[in-house]
C-alpha positions as CSV (number, residue, x, y, z in Angstrom):
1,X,-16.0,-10.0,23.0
2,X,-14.0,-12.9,21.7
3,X,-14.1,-11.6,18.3
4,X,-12.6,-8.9,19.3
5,X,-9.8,-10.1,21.8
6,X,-9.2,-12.9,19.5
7,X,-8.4,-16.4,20.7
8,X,-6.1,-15.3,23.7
9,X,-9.5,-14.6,25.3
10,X,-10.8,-17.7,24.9
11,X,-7.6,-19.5,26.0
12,X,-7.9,-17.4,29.3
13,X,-11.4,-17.8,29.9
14,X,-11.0,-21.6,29.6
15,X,-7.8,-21.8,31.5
16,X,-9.8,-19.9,34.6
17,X,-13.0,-22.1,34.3
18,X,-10.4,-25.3,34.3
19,X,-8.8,-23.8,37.7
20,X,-12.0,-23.4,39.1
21,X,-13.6,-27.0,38.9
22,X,-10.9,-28.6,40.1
23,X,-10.4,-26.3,43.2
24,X,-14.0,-26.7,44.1
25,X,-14.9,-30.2,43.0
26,X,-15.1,-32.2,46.2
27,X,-13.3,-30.2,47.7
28,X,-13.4,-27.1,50.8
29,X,-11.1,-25.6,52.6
30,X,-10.5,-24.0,56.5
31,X,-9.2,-21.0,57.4
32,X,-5.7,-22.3,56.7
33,X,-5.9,-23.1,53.1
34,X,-6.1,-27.0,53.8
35,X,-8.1,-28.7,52.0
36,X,-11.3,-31.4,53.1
37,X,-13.5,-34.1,52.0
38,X,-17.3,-33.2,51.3
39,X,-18.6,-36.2,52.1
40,X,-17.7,-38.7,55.3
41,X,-15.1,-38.3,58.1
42,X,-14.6,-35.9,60.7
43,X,-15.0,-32.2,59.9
44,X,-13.8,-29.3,62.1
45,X,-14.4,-25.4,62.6
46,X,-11.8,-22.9,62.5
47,X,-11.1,-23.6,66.1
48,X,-10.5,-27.3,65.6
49,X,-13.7,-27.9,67.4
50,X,-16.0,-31.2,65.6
51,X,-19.4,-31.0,64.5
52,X,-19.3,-27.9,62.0
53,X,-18.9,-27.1,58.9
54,X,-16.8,-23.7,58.1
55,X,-16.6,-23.3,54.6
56,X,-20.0,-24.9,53.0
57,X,-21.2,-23.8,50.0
58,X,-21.2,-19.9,49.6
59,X,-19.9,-19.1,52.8
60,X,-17.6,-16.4,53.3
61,X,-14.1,-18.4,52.3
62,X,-15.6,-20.0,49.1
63,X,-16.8,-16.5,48.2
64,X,-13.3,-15.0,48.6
65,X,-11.8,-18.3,47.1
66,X,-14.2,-17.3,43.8
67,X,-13.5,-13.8,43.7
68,X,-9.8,-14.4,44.2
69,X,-9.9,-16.7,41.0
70,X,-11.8,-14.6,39.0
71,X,-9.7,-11.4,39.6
72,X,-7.2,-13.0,38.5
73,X,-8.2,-14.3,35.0
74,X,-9.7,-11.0,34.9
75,X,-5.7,-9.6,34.9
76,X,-4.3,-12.1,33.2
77,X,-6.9,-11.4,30.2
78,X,-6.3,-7.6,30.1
79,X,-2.2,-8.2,30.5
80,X,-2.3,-10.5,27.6
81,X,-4.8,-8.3,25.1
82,X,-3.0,-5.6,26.0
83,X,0.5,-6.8,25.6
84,X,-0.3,-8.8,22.6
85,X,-1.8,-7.3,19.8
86,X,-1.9,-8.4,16.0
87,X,-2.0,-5.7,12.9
88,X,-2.6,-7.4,9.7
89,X,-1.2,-5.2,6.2
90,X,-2.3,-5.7,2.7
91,X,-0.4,-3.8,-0.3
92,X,-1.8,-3.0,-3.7
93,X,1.6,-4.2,-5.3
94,X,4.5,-6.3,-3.9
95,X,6.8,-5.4,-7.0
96,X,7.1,-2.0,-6.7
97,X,10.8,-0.6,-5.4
98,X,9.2,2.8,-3.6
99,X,6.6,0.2,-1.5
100,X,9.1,-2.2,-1.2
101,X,11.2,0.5,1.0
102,X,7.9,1.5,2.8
103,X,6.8,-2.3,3.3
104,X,10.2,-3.1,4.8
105,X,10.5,-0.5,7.0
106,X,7.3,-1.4,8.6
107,X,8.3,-4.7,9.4
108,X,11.0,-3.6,11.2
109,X,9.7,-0.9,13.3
110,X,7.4,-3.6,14.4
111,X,10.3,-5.7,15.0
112,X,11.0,-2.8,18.0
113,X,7.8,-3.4,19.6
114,X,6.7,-5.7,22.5
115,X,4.0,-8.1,22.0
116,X,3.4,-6.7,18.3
117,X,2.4,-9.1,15.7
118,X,2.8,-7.9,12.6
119,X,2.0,-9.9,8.8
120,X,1.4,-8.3,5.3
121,X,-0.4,-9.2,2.0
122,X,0.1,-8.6,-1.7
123,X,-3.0,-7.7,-3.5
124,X,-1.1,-7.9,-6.6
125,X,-3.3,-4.8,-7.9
126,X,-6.4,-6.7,-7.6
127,X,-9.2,-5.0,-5.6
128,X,-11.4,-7.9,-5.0
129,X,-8.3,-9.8,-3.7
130,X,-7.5,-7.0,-1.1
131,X,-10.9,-6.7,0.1
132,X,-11.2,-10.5,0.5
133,X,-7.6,-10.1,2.5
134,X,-9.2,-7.1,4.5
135,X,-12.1,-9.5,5.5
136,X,-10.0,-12.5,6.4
137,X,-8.3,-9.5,8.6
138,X,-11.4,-9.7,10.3
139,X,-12.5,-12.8,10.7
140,X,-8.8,-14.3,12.0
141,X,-9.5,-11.4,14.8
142,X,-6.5,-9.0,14.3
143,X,-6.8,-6.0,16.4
144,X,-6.1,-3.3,13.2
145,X,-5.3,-3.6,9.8
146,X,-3.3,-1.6,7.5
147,X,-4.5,-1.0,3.8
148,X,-2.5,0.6,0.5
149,X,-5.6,0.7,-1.4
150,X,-5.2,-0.9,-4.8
151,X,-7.6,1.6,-6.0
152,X,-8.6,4.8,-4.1
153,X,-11.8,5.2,-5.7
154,X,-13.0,1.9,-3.8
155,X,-12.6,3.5,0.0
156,X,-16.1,3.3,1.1
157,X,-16.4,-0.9,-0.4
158,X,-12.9,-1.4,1.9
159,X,-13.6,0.1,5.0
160,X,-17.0,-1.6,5.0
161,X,-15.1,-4.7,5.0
162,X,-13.3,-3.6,8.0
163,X,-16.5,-3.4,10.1
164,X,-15.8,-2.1,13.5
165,X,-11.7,-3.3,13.1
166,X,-9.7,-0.7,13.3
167,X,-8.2,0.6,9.9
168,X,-5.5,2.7,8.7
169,X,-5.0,3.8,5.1
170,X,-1.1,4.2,4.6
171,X,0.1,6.4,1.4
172,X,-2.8,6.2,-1.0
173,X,-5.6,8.3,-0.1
174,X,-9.1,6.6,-0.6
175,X,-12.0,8.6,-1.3
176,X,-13.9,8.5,1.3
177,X,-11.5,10.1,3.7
178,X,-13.7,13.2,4.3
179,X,-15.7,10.5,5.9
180,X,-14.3,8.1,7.9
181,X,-15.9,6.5,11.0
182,X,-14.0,7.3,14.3
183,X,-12.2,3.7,13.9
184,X,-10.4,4.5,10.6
185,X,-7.7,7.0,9.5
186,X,-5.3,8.3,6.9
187,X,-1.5,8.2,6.7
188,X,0.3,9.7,4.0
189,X,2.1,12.6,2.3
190,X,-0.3,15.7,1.4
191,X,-0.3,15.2,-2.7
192,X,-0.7,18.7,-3.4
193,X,2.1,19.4,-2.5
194,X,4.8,16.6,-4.6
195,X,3.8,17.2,-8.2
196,X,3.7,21.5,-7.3
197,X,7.4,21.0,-6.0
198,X,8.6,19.3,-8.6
199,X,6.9,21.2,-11.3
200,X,7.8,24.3,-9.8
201,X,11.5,23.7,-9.7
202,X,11.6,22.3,-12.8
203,X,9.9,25.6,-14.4
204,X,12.5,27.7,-12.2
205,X,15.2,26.0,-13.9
206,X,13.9,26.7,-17.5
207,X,13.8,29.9,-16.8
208,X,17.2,29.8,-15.5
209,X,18.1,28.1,-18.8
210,X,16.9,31.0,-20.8
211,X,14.2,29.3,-22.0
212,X,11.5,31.4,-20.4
213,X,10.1,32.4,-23.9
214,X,8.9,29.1,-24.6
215,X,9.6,25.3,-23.5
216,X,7.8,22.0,-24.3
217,X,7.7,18.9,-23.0
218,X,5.9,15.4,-22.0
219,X,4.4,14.5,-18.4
220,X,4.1,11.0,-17.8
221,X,0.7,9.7,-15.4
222,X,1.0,7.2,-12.9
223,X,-2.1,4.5,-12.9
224,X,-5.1,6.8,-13.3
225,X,-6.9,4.5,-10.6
226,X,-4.9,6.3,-8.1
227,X,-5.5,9.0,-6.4
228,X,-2.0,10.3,-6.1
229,X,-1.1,10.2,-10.1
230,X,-4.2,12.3,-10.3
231,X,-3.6,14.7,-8.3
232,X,0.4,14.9,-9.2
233,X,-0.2,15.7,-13.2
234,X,-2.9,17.9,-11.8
235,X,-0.3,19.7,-9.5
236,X,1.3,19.9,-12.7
237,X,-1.1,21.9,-14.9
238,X,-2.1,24.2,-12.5
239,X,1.9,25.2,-12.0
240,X,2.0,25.6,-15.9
241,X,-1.1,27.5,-15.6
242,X,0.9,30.5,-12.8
243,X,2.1,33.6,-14.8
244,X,5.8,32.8,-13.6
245,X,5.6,29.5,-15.6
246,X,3.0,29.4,-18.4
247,X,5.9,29.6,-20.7
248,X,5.4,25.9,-20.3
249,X,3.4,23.7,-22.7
250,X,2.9,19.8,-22.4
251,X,2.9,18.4,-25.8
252,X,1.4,15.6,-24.8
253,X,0.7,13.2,-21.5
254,X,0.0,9.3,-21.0
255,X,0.0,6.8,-18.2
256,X,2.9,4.6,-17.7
257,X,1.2,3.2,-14.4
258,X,4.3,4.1,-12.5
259,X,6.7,1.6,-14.2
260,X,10.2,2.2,-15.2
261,X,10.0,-0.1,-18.3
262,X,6.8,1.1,-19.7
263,X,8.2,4.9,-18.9
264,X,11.0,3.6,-21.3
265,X,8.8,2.6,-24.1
266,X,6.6,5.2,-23.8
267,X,9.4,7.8,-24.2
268,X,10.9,6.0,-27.1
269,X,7.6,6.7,-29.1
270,X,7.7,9.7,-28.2
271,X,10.7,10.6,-29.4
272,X,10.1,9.0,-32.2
273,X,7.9,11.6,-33.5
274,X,11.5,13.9,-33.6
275,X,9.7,16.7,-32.2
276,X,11.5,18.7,-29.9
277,X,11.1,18.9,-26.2
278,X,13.3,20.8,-23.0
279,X,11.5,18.6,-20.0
280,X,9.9,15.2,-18.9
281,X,7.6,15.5,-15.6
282,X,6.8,12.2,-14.1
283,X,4.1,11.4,-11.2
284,X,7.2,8.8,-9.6
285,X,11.0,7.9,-9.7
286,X,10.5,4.9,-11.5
287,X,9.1,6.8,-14.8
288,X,11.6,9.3,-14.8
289,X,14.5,7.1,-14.3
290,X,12.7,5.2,-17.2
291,X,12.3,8.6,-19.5
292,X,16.1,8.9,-18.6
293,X,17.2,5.7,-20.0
294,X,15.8,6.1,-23.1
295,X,16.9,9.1,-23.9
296,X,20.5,8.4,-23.2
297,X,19.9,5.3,-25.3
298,X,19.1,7.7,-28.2
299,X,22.1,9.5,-27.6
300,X,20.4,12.8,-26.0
301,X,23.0,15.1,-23.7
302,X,20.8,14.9,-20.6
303,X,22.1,19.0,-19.9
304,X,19.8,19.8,-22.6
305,X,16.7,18.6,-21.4
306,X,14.9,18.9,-17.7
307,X,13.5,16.4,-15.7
308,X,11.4,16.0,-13.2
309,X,10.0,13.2,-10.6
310,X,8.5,12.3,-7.3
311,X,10.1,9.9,-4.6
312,X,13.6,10.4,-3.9
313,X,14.3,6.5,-4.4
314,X,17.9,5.3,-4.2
315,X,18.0,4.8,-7.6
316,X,16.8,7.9,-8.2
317,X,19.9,10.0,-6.3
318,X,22.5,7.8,-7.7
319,X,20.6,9.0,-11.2
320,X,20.8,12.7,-10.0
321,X,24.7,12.4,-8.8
322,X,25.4,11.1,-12.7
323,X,24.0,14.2,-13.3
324,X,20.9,13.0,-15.1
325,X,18.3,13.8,-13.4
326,X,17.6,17.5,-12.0
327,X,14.5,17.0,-9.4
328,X,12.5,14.5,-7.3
329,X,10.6,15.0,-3.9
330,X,11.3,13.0,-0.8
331,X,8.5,11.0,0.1
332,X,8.8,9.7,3.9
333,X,8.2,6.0,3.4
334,X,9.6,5.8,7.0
335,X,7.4,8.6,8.7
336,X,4.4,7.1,6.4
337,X,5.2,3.2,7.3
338,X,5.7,4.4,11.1
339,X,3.0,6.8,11.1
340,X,0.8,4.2,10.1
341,X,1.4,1.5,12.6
342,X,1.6,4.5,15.4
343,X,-2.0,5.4,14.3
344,X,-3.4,1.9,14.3
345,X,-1.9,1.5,18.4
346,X,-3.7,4.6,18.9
347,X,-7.0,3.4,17.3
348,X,-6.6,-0.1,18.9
349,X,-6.2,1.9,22.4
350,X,-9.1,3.7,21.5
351,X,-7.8,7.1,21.6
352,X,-9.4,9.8,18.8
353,X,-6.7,10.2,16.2
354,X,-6.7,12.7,13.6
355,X,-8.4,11.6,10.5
356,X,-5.5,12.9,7.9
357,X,-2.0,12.5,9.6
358,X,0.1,13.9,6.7
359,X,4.0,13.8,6.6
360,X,5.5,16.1,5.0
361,X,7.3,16.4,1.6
362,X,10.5,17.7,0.6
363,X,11.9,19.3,-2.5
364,X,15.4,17.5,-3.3
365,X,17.9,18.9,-5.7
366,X,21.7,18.1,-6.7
367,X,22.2,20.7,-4.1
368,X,20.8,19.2,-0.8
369,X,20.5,15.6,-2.0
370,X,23.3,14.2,0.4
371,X,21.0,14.8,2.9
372,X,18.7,12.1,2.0
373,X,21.0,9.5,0.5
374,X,20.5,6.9,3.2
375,X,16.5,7.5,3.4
376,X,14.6,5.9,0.7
C-alpha cells in the first residue's frame, strides 16, 4: 500500500499513530471529554459518584475515542491520495521543435489541475536511459507515468518496467499495443492516416500541374526506429501504388531521422546528381522545411516543384504563406499532450480506458491554413 500511495501515506499513518499515544498514554476520560489520571487520586463515574471507574481500558468511550481517531486518518489519507497525485514524463528527445510544443503544452494543462504534480525527462534518444527513468518512476512512487518511447520496437521491455504503475504511451506507438495490460494505454494520432493525406494531396496537385503522365521525386524517412516514419513512407507507397496516382515514381528514399539540417544535406546530394525531380515527401515539418532550404539555396523556383510534409509546425505555415511549401498535416500536439494526461487520471482512478485513444489528423493547405496558425 505505501508503494503505491507514496509517502503521503506514510506521513498520515504516522501522524494518526502519534495522535493516538498521546491521547491514551496515562490518560482517560468521562463522559464530558475531561480528562483523568490512571494511577492515584480520586476517580468518579459519570454521575460524579466516587469509587468507579467509567472509561477503563476498552470500555465503551475508549472504543468510540479509537474509532473516532481512526476514521479520521482513514479521511484524511483518501483526501490527500486523492487530491494529490504525481505523473512522472520521459521524452525520447528534448531538442526536437514538434515535441517541444507537445512537452510544453502538457506542463501547462497540468498547471490547470488541483493537486497535480507533474515532472518530465529527456531520454536524449537513449532507450536504456528512458527505461532506467521509467523505473526510477516507480520506485519514487508516482501514481502514472507518461512515455514517448525512444524506440517503439522496445514496448513490451518498457511497460515491464512500469510494473503495475499506470502508463500511458503519448504519440509514438509501441509495439506491443495490441497487448497492453488493463493499466496501460495509447495516445496519439492514427499514422495511417498523415503520410496518405499528404501523399494524396500532393499527387492531386501534380495532376493538377499537368504532370499526370509522369513525375519523380525523393521521400525523405524519419528515424527508422520509429514506428511513425515507417508507417508515413509506407502511407506513401501504397498512395503511389492507387491507379489515380501511380504516375508517381520515387527516385530514391533515405532517412534524415527527422532533422531539418540533415534534410538539408541530404537534399543537397541529391540534387547534386542534376537529375530531375517535380516533388519532395517528408515523414515531418522539420525535413521538408530542410528540403526547402536547400533548394532555394540552389536557386530552384519552389512553383516548379511539390512538397510535401507532416506536422503543421509554426515554422512550417510561415513556410507555406512564403509560398514554399504546398502540404503538411496537423498533428494535435494539444489533444495528444492533453489526451495523455486525461488517460493517465482515468487509469490512476481506475476506470477501463480505451486502449488506442487516437486524435485525429488534418489535411492543411494554403487554403485553410489560417485556421491552424496559432496551434502548433
Amino acid at each position: 500500500m505505501f508503494r503505491a500511495c507514496g509517502w503521503r501515506t506514510v506521513l498520515v499513518v504516522i501522524a494518526v499513530r502519534e495522535v493516538w499515544s498521546r491521547v491514551f498514554k496515562g490518560f482517560r476520560y468521562n463522559i464530558l471529554g475531561k480528562k483523568e489520571e490512571l494511577a492515584g487520586g480520586k476517580r468518579s463515574n459519570y454521575f460524579g459518584q466516587p469509587g468507579k471507574l467509567h472509561c477503563a481500558p476498552g470500555t465503551f468511550w475508549e472504543r468510540t475515542m479509537k474509532k473516532l481517531l481512526l476514521t479520521t486518518g482513514l479521511t484524511a489519507l483518501l483526501s490527500t491520495t486523492a487530491a494529490a497525485q504525481e505523473i512522472g514524463a520521459t521524452f525520447s528527445r528534448f531538442d526536437d521543435n514538434w515535441l517541444t510544443v507537445l512537452r510544453t503544452g502538457m506542463v501547462e494543462y497540468a498547471g490547470t489541475i488541483d493537486g497535480l504534480s507533474y515532472q518530465q525527462e529527456d531520454a536524449s534518444d537513449d532507450l536504456a536511459k528512458q527505461i532506467d527513468q521509467v523505473r526510477n518512476f516507480v520506485a519514487s512512487g508516482v501514481d502514472a507515468i507518461i512515455v514517448n518511447i525512444v524506440d517503439t520496437s522496445a514496448g513490451a521491455a518498457v511497460s515491464a518496467a512500469a510494473g503495475d504503475t499506470p502508463l500511458v504511451y503519448v504519440n509514438r506507438e509501441p509495439d506491443n499495443v495490441d497487448v497492453l495490460p488493463a493499466t496501460q494505454a495509447f495516445v496519439a494520432s492514427n499514422e495511417i492516416e498523415s503520410g496518405t493525406l499528404s501523399a494524396f494531396e500532393i499527387c492531386k496537385n501534380l495532376r493538377a500541374d499537368g504532370k499526370a503522365g509522369g513525375a519523380r521525386g525523393y521521400l525523405m524517412n524519419g528515424q527508422l526506429s520509429n514506428q511513425a516514419a515507417v508507417q508515413r513512407s509506407k502511407d506513401v507507397h501504397d498512395v503511389i501504388g492507387m491507379d489515380m496516382c501511380n504516375f508517381m515514381t520515387i527516385i530514391d528514399e533515405q532517412t534524415a531521422n527527422w532533422s531539418r539540417d540533415e534534410a538539408q544535406d541530404l537534399m543537397t546530394n541529391w540534387m547534386s546528381s542534376g537529375e530531375p525531380f517535380d516533388f519532395v515527401l517528408a515523414n515531418n515539418d522539420e525535413m521538408a522545411i530542410g528540403a526547402i532550404q536547400a533548394m532555394k539555396a540552389a536557386g530552384m523556383d519552389m512553383a516548379d516543384v511539390q512538397v510535401g510534409g507532416v506536422d503543421a509546425s509554426q515554422d512550417a505555415l510561415l513556410a507555406m504563406a512564403a509560398g514554399d511549401y504546398d502540404v503538411t498535416v496537423f498533428q494535435d500536439s494539444v489533444g495528444q499532450g492533453t489526451g495523455s494526461i486525461d488517460t493517465a487520471l482515468r487509469l490512476i482512478a481506475g476506470e477501463k480506458v480505451d486502449k488506442k485513444v487516437y486524435i485525429p489528423f488534418v489535411l492543411v493547405t494554403p487554403d485553410n491554413m489560417g485556421d491552424f496558425l496559432d496551434k502548433n
